[in-house]
C-alpha positions, -999 to +999 in steps of 0.1 A: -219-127-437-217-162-450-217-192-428-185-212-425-191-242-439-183-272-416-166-293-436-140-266-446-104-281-442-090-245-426-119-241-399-118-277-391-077-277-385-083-244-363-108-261-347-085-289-336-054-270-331-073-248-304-085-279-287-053-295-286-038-258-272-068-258-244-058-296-237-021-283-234-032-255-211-053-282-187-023-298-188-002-274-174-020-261-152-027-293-133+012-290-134+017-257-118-013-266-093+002-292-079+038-279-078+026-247-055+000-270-030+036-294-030+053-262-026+025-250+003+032-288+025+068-282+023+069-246+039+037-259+064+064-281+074+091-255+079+071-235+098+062-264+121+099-268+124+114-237+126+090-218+145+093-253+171+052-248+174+050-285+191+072-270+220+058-235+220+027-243+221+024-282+228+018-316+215-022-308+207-013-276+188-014-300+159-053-312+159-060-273+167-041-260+135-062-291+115-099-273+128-082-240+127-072-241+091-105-255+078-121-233+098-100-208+079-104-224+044-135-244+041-143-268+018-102-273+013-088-314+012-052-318+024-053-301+064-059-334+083-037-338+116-024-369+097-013-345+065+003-318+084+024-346+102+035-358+068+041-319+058+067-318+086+085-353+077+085-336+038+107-308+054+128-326+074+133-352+048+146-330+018+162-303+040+196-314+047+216-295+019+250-303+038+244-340+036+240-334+000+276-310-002+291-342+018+278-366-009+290-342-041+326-340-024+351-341-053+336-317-075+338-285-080+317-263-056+298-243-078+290-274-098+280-296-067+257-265-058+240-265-090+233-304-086+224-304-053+192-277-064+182-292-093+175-326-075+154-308-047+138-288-076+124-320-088+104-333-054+079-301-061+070-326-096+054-353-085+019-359-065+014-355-027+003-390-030+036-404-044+054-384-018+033-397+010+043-437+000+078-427-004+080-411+030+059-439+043+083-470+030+116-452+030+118-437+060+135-406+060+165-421+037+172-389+018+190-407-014+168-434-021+137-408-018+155-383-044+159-415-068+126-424-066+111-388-072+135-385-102+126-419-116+087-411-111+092-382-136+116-392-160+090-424-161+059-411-158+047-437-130+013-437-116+013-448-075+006-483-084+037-483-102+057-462-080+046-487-051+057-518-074+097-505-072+093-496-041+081-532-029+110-542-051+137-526-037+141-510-073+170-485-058+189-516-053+190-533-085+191-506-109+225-506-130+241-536-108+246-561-136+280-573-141+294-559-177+321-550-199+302-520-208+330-493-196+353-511-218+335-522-252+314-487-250+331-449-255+314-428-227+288-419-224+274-449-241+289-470-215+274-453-189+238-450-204+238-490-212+249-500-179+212-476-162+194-500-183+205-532-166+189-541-133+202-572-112+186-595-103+154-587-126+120-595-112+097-622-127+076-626-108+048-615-123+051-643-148+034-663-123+060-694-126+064-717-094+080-753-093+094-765-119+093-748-154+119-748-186+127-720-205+105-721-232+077-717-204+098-691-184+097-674-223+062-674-229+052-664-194+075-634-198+062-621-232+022-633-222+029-603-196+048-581-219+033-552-201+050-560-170+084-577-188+092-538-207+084-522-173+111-545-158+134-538-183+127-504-178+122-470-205+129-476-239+126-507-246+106-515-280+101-555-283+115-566-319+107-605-320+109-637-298+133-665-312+143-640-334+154-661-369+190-652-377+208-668-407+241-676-399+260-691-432+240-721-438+230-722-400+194-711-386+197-695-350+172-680-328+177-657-306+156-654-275+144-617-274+154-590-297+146-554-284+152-518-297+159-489-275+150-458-285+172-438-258+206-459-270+195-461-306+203-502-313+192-536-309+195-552-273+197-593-277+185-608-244+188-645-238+172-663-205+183-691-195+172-715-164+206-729-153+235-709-134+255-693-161+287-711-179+314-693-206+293-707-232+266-685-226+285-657-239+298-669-264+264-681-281+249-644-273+280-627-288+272-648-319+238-635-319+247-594-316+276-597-347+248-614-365+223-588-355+249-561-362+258-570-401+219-580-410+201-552-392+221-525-375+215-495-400+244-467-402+232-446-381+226-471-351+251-478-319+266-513-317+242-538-303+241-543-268+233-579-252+219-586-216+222-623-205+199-629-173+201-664-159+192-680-130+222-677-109+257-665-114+292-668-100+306-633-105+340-643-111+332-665-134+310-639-151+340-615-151+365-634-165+342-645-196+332-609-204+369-601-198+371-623-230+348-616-251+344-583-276+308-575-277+291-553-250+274-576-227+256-575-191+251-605-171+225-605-145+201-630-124+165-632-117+137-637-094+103-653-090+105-655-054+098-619-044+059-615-049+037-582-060+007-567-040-020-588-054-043-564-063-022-530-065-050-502-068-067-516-037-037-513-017-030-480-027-046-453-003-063-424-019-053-388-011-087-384+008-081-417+027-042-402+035-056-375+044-085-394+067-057-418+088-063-422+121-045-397+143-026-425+161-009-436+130-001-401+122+016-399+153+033-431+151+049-417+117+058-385+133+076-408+160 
């Protein structure tokens, strides 16, 4: 039989079709791994519950099941005392299905059901690790966990990230900027651009402190893009900073121009340094008509613009979106708030969760 020559097109596209089908595999495998050991902590922990082992057979049952089980299953990572504390706080945290009936009132039953099991679906998605910070910061707060799981999938975010939202009371800001959004937008447009605002946003990772103008609050903000489109949040593809625009014989520049891919058009975002005043809108609505007859393409939704200043008064905010007819958020920010200075390093591994000392574990069973 002839050889196959090595540089023939057919055997070489195989040959890379098969490796990207064996990379696939890996990769969901890894998947279905994980969701059965997350699967695995959460009945350890109704066991623990349910069959009331603490009380049956008292408090040091705990450390006994830890030697017992490796005993059992040598060699395995994830039986610590500490873990199998954290596999009881798992159950009890995301099995209360009548608080989540109560929260669903006003829909229909069947629907709220179906809700109510696709969110718990999701916690069996993410990594023990993840879990274990939630649990750790959140303590026990059963909505705030479920947003956090969800966002850590839709998102993709490693630990470091997760534990940067959480730090930054994420749950909190996310959609809270003032707009006009439910009525310049048809649903569910509306509803879709106002998940993308976040109020007040958090700078601080530009590094700014005394005083500082905008042009150096700009630059900051774009020499970290990294950490300015993770603020903003998914979607968010950076266009061009003092954007030209050519307004009859006028030059204007706006100060960020964005696409989102999710919403399909532009997003104009102007930063100012000062509280906000009318005029503000007014100057970004000039912008987004401008951006809508020069760039907007047929098949793109109108443009969306997000106005983050320093400080706001919301009544004045209101009444000036009340009177203006573009779509527009208005939000504040922060420097103030600081990050972990060295993220990975303050992230625990999953061996060091699992290696914490039994007094702590305690302490979190407490």
């Amino acid at each position: 039989m002839d050889s196959i020559s090595i540089i023939n097109p057919e055997y070489k596209q195989w040959v890379k079709d098969l490796s990207l089908r064996y990379r696939q595999a890996q990769i969901r495998a890894a998947v279905k791994v994980n969701e059965e050991l997350i699967r695995f902590y959460y009945n350890l922990g109704r066991d623990i519950v349910n069959l009331k082992v603490e009380e049956r057979w008292g408090e040091n049952v705990m450390a006994r099941l830890c030697v017992d089980l490796k005993n059992e299953l040598p060699g395995v990572s994830g039986l610590s005392k500490s873990n199998i504390y954290y596999c009881k706080k798992f159950y009890l945290l995301y099995n209360q299905e009548d608080k989540f009936f109560q929260q669903a009132a006003g829909k229909l039953e069947d629907d709220a059901k179906d809700e109510i099991f696709q969110q718990l679906d999701g916690i069996f998605q993410i990594p023990w690790g993840h879990h274990c910070l939630i649990m750790d910061k959140l303590k026990g707060d059963l909505q705030k966990s479920l947003f956090y799981v969800h966002k850590t999938i839709e998102n993709g975010w490693s630990r470091a990230m997760l534990l940067n939202f959480l730090d930054t009371n994420f749950y909190e800001r996310e959609s809270k900027a003032i707009s006009n959004f439910t009525e310049m937008l048809p649903e569910p447009m509306s509803d879709l651009a106002q998940e993308i605002t976040r109020d007040p946003y958090n700078f601080t990772f530009a590094g700014i402190r005394g005083k500082y103008n905008e042009t150096q609050l700009k630059a900051a903000l774009l020499h970290n893009i990294t950490h300015f489109l993770l603020e903003l949040g998914a979607g968010f593809c950076y266009v061009g900073r003092e954007f030209e625009l050519k307004i009859g014989t006028k030059e204007k520049y706006a100060d960020l121009l964005f696409y989102h891919l999710n919403l399909r058009c532009y997003v104009v975002v102007e930063v100012k340094v000062e509280e906000f005043d009318s005029p503000d809108i007014s100057q970004l609505g000039t912008y987004m008509v401008a951006v809508n007859h020069q760039f907007k393409r047929p098949e793109d939704n109108p443009t969306l613009g997000i106005l983050i200043c320093k400080s706001k008064d919301k009544t004045l905010a209101q009444y000036s979106l009340e009177a203006s007819s573009q779509p527009i958020a208005i939000s504040s920010y922060d420097l103030e708030k600081l990050y972990p200075t060295k993220v990975e390093g303050y992230i625990p591994s999953e061996e060091e969760l699992e290696s914490q000392a039994d007094d702590i574990a305690l302490k979190n069973h407490q």
